[in-house]
N, C-alpha and C positions, 0 to 999 in steps of 0.2 A: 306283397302287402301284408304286415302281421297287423293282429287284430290283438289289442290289448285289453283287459279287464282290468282297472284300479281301485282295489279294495281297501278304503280308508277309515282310519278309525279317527273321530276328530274327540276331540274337547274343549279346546279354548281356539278366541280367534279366527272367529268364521271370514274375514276378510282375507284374512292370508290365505285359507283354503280357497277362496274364490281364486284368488293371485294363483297359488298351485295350481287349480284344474285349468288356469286360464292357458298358463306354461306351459300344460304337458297336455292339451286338446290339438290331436293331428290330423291330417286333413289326406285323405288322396291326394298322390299317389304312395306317399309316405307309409300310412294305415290308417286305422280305426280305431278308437277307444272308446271307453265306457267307463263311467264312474260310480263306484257303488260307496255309499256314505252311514256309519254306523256313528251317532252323536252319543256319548254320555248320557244316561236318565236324567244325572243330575243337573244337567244343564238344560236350560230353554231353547228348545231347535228351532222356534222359529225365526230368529237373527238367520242361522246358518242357510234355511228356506227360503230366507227370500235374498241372501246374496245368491241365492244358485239362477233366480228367475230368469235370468240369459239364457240357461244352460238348456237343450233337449237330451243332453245323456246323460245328466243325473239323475243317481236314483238314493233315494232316503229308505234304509231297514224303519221297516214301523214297530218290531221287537229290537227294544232297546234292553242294557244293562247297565246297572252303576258297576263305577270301573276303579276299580283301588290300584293302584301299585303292586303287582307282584301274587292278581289273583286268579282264579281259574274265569272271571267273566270275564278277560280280556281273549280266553278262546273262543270264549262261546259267543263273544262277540264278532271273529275273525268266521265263524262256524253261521252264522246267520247272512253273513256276506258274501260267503260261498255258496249257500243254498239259494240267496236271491241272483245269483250270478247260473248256477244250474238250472233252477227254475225259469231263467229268461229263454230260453228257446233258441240261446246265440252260441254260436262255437268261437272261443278265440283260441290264438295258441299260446297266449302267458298270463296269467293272472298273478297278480304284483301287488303286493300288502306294504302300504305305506302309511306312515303315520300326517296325524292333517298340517303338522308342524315343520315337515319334509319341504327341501325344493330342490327342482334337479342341478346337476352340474352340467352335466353333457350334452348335448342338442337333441329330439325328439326323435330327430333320423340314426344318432348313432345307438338309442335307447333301443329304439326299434328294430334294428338292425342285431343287435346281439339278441333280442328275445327273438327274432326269427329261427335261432338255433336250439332244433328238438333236442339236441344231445346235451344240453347244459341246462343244469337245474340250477338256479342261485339261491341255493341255500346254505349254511353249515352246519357240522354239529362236533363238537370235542365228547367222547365217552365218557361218561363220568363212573359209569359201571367198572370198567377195567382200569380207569385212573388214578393217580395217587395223589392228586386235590385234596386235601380235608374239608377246604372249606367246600367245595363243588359236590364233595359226599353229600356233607353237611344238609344242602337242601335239600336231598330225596331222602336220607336215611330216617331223617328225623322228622314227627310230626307237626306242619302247619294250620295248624285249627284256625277259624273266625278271617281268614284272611279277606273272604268279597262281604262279609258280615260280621257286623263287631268287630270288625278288626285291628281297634285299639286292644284286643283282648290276646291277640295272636300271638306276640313275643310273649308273655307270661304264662299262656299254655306251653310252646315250644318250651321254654325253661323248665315248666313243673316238667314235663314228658322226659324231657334231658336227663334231671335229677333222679323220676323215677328207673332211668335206665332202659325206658320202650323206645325200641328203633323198630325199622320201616327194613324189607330186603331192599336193597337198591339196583331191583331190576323187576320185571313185570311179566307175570306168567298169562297169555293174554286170552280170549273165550277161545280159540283153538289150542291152545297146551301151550304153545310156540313163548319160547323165554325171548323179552327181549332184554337189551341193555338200553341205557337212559342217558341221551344225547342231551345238550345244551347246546345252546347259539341264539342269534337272535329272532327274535320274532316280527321281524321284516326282511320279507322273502320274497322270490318271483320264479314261479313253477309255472310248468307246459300245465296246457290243460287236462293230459291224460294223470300227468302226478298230483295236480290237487284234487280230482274228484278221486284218487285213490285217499286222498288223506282223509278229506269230506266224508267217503264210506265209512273207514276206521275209525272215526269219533262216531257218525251214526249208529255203529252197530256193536262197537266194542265196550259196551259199561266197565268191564272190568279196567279197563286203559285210564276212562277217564277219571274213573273213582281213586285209582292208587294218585293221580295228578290231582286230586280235589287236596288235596293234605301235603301236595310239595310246596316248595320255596320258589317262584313265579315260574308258573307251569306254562306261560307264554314265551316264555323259551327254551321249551324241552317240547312239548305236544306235538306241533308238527314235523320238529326236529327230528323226535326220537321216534313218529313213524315214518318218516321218509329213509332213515338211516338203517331202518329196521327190515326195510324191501328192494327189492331189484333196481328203484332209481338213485340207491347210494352210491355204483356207481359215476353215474353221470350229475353228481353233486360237485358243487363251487369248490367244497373243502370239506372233508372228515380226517377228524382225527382220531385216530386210537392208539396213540401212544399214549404212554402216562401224564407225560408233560401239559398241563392245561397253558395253555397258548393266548389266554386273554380274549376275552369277549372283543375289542374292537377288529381282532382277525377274524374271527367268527361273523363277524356281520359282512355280508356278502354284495348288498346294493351300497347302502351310506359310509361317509366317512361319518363319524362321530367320535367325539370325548368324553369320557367321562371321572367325574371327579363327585363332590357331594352331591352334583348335580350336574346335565348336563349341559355341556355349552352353547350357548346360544350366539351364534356369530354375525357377524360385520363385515365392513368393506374393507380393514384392514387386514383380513383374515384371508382374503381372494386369492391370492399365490398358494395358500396351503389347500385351498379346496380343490385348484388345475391340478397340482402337485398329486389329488388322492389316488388319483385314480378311479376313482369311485362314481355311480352314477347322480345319486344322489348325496344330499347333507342332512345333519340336524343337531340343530334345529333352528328354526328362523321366526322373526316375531315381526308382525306389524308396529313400526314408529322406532324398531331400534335396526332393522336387518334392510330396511327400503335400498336404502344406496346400492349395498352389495347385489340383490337380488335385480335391480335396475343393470348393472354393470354383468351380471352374469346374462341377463336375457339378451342382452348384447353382442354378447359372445357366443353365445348359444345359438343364434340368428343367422 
């Protein structure tokens, strides 16, 4: 029986996260799970509190953050969801970072069934340290200022910083001496419980780690990355890459299929052949009043 931990970060559309937890709540003899729920400051959680009123395994972080695009609160929010998960007094063996916009593909038995295996971490990460990306440089070498704050202000410091010619090393000498390199992938992930409370330490005790990631380009997909890639469970990871060749972020993402374009895609019932097709456990993204059908026809199948 695996015992799952789901760490979600929501912000819009507290219906469809009800729909989510409603999907992926499993029962003996299958497993167990647990839902841990970090809402936006900016938004009003009481909508999201009282769709959860059915629920007895949900749990609401009471340390909230506003949450920008591409800034260090969306670790620190991922870092509050893991310590209310450590602090629970419960062992599971995967805890699983999803977004509240997520809905699964797969059925809960074959979800549970791959996290029952210690040997595989799902996560990824492409080197950016040894890579020959410009643009993948680009994020760590260069300073990110005002990004979770002011951060209409952020692209015109990066420019002045650019123009003055001040770069960043792009790699991280960390409080024990130890050099690492700086991984990117996505920042939805699903680790054993022994590799996320190693990540959990490494943010707690490492300021220097997180300080050189307060000033990158969305440090939500390098932080846990690049300490997982950086210790003994790199090898039992989804995917690392250190070749030069950056491989494109939707291979890097290990649980979802997803697209991305100016924005991402938000799918339909016409779309169902290419979500069986991903392989992937989950999607995203899905929205209440435009994704109903599809996700109707997926719990379907999923059943």
């Amino acid at each position: 029986m695996t015992r799952i931990a789901y760490i979600i970060t929501a912000y819009v559309d507290e219906k469809h996260l009800k729909r989510l937890i409603k999907a992926l709540n499993i029962e003996k003899p299958i497993g167990e799970c647990d839902f841990y729920i970090h809402v936006d400051s900016k938004i009003n959680i009481d909508p999201f509190i009282e769709e959860m009123n059915d629920f007895d395994n949900v749990y609401f972080i009471t340390k909230r953050y506003q949450i920008y695009w591409g800034g260090m609160n969306q670790v620190w929010s991922q870092y509050e969801l893991l310590k209310a998960v450590f602090e629970s007094d419960r062992i599971y063996d995967r805890i699983a970072c999803l977004s509240g916009t997520d809905y699964p593909i797969w059925s809960n038995k074959r979800i549970a069934k791959a996290f029952e295996n210690p040997d595989i971490e799902y996560i990824a990460g492409y080197n950016i340290t040894n890579g020959d990306n410009k643009g993948q440089l680009y994020k760590i070498n260069t300073y990110h200022f005002f990004r979770d704050k002011f951060h209409f202000l952020c692209t015109p410091a990066r420019l002045l910083m650019t123009y003055l010619h001040v770069f960043r090393n792009p790699y991280i000498q960390n409080r024990d001496g130890k050099m690492y390199d700086i991984y990117i992938g996505s920042d939805y992930w699903a680790l054993t419980y022994q590799c996320a409370r190693y990540v959990f330490d490494a943010i707690s005790k490492d300021q220097l780690l997180t300080k050189y990631f307060n000033h990158s380009f969305v440090p939500s997909e390098m932080v846990v990355n690049t300490i997982v890639m950086n210790s003994e469970y790199k090898q039992k990871t989804i995917m690392h890459v250190d070749d030069p060749t950056y491989p494109g972020l939707p291979s890097l993402t290990p649980l979802h299929h997803i697209v991305y374009g100016k924005s991402i895609k938000t799918y339909r019932l016409e779309d169902l052949q290419e979500l069986l097709d991903s392989g992937k456990m989950f999607f995203r993204k899905a929205r209440t009043g435009f994704s109903d059908t599809l996700m109707t026809r997926l719990d379907e199948l999923r059943n």
